[in-house]
Phi, psi and omega in degrees: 000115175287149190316162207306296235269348174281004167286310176304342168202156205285165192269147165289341200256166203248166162303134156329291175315157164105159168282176199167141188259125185278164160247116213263119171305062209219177221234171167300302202276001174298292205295349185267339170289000196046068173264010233220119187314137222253286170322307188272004148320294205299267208347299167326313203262345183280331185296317203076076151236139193245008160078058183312154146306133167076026179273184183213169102258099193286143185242119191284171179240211128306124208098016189078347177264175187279145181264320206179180151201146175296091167296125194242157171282316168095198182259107202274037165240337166306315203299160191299122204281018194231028179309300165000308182342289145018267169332292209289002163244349187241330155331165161237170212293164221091170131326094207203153194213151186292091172299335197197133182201111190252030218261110189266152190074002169259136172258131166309316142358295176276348183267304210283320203293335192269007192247305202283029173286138193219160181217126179207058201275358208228323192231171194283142153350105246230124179300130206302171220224162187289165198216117179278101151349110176276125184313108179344316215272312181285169172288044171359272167000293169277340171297294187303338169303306189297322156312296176310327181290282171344270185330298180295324191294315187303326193268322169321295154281008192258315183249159200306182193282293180327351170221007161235031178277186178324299162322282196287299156354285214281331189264327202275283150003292192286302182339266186342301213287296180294358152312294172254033189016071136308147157246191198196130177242142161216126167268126166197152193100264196250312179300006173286312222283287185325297201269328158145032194228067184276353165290327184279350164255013187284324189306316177308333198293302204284023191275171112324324164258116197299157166249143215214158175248151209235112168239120167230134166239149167215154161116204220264167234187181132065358194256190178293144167262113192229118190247141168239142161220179209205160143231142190255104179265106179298303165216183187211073169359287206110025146060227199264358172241098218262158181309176146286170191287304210282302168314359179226055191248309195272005187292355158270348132313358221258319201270015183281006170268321201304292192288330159322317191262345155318280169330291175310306184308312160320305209285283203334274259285307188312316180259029192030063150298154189274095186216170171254083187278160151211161204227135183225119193224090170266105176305101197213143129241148210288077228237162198270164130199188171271334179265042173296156160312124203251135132345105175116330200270176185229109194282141167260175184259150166313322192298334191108332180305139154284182181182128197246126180274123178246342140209093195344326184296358209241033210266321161330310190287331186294311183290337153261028163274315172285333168284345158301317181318292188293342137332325190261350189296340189240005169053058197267170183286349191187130178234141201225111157254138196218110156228149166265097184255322191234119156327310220301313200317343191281318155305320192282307198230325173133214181256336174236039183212072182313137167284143166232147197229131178219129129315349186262109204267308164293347159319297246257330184274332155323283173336310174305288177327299186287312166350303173286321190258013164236053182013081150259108189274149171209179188188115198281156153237166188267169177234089201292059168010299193310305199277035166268017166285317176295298133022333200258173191217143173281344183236349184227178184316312188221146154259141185265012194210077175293148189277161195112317126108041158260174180030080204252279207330269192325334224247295183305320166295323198283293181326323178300304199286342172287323168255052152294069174324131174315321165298335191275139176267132196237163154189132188251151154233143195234088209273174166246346155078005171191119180284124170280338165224166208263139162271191193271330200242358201199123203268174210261150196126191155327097173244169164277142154249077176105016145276346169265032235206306189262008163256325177307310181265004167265315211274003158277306156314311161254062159327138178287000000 
């Protein structure tokens, strides 16, 4: 059965079998050695191709047809490491496999599969695209598992809030979840008030699509409990203390931590790591009405903690605090939350280098580790003792919005982290779930962050 989101679309890559035109893979100084098939050399040299990073050059054969084509590297210990990308927009359609690829620690593959990522859910189709040999020598499997998670986190968010509310969220969920016949329970509406979840339906209330909490278990009875929780803001005003115009334009992104642990889950589930999983998505969107949320109101919590709203924009933290709660309740071994949570975070690093906050220093050393070796970028940040004083609120327990607007990343964390169990190894990330410019492996839009960086440190932790 191929992994879920390659049902929904073609795959990039070709069958082993079958012809195919190579692509010689190459460096400046390949060319000056002449390391290189001796025809598509001289072509190079009659052409001036000096083998550029991310340049192409195609090489005829006979008869009018392609012999092959020239990729350049660039100084290939420099080059971007998923330069490979490339290819999968610039190539023409066919069959075609890597004669030569010296680019270290990267797979060209997994670089092809994530740059011929396309989003056209809207507009006509783009005439098919080259289709890549995955190497006798990689891990198929896994490569193609790593594309499909990418793809489904990307496609989640790419589309827009009119087809991407609470409702369409939750039909996307039960899909993932009957896929790999996961089961899956949802509270929504009035029963979050029952069963004990009131920030998420306070945040939630004022849509149109009731806000509902999202549970999926798959796995192992007995086995480690590895819980993901996302939060899904289908989209987000900024409630009664509403966005600027220009601040809600990416705001159907809000939900972009939910289709992250989406992704990362696709991957376990694909690949029966032996874990006890569960995925928890409290699903809202944060909307104007008369029964909205106030400025001003004093919410209670699962955990039981009050939390004083100081500002409606700051609705992310609420809906997974409770959901964080009801995460510990069941006393997993790991617990992993993914959100878009903060501007500051954005100001600190920028768009493609998430912060992650942990207390657990080997979790923390995992995280690091694997980050460098599948250039998943990440970056701890502390979670800074002093500044939970800001954190405290005058008539409750906690404020969800500290005044001051400094170290907001670190403030949403240390807040996250009061509905934690002290025992549980935790790690929150706080992503942006989107490229503003296009990369070698990834066109502007919707992205994944830190699943493969963090499939990487389970599927270790937990070997099949």
């Amino acid at each position: 059965m191929p992994p879920f989101e390659l049902t929904e679309r073609s795959s990039p890559f070709a069958p082993v079998s079958g012809d195919s035109l190579p692509v010689w893979a190459v460096s400046g100084k390949d060319l000056e050695r002449e390391q290189i098939d001796r025809t598509a050399l001289n072509w190079a040299n009659a052409a001036g191709f000096t083998g550029t990073e991310g340049s192409l050059l195609l090489v005829p054969g006979t008869g009018g047809k392609l012999a092959g084509a020239l990729f350049g590297l660039g100084d290939a210990a420099d080059c971007h490491p998923f330069i490979g990308g490339k290819l999968a927009r610039s190539l023409p359609e066919g069959n075609w496999h890597v004669e030569k690829f010296e680019l270290p620690g990267a797979d060209m593959a997994l670089a092809f599969g994530m740059g011929a990522y396309r989003f056209e859910r809207y507009k006509k189709p783009a005439p098919a695209g080259p289709k890549l040999v995955i190497p006798a020598d990689a891990d198929a499997a896994a490569i193609t598992r790593t594309v499909a998670g990418v793809a489904l986190a990307r496609d989640l968010i790419n589309t827009p809030a009119n087809d991407m509310g609470p409702d369409a969220l939750e039909n996307a969920f039960r899909e993932l979840a009957g896929h790999y016949q996961a089961e899956i329970k949802v509270i929504s509406g009035d029963e979050l008030l029952d069963e004990g979840f009131p920030m998420i339906h306070a945040v939630g209330r004022a849509a149109a699509e009731a806000p509902r909490l999202l549970d999926m278990r798959w796995g192992k009875k007995g086995a480690a409990k590895v819980t993901l929780v996302g939060k899904g803001v289908c989209f987000d005003t900024g409630g009664l203390d509403i966005k600027p115009a220009s601040s809600m334009l990416l705001m159907k992104k809000d939900m972009g931590g939910a289709a992250n642990v989406m992704g990362l889950a696709m991957m376990i589930m694909d690949a029966g790591l032996p874990v006890d999983l569960r995925v928890l998505v409290p699903a809202v969107e944060n909307s104007i009405s008369a029964s909205a949320f106030r400025p001003g109101d004093v919410l209670e919590s699962r955990k039981g903690l009050t939390v004083q709203i100081d500002n409606t924009d700051a609705e992310g933290r609420l809906v997974l605090a409770d959901a964080l709660s009801y995460a510990c309740e069941d006393q997993p071994e790991l617990v992993i939350d993914m959100a878009t949570l903060t501007g500051a975070a954005r100001v600190a690093l920028g768009p493609d280098l998430p912060p992650f906050y942990t207390d657990d220093e080997m979790l923390a050393d995992e995280i690091s580790q694997a980050s460098r070796a599948v250039f998943d970028p990440l970056w701890r940040m502390p979670l800074h003792k002093p500044y939970e004083a800001d954190v405290k609120a005058r008539i409750a327990d906690l404020t969800n919005a500290p005044a001051g607007g400094m170290a907001g990343s670190i403030t949403a964390a240390l807040f996250l982290k009061r509905f934690v169990e002290p025992e549980v190894s935790w790690a929150h990330f706080d992503i942006f779930a989107w490229s503003p410019k296009e990369k070698p492996h990834a066109p502007v839009g919707g992205e994944a962050q830190a699943i493969r960086a963090l499939y990487d440190v389970i599927s270790r932790r937990f070997p099949g």
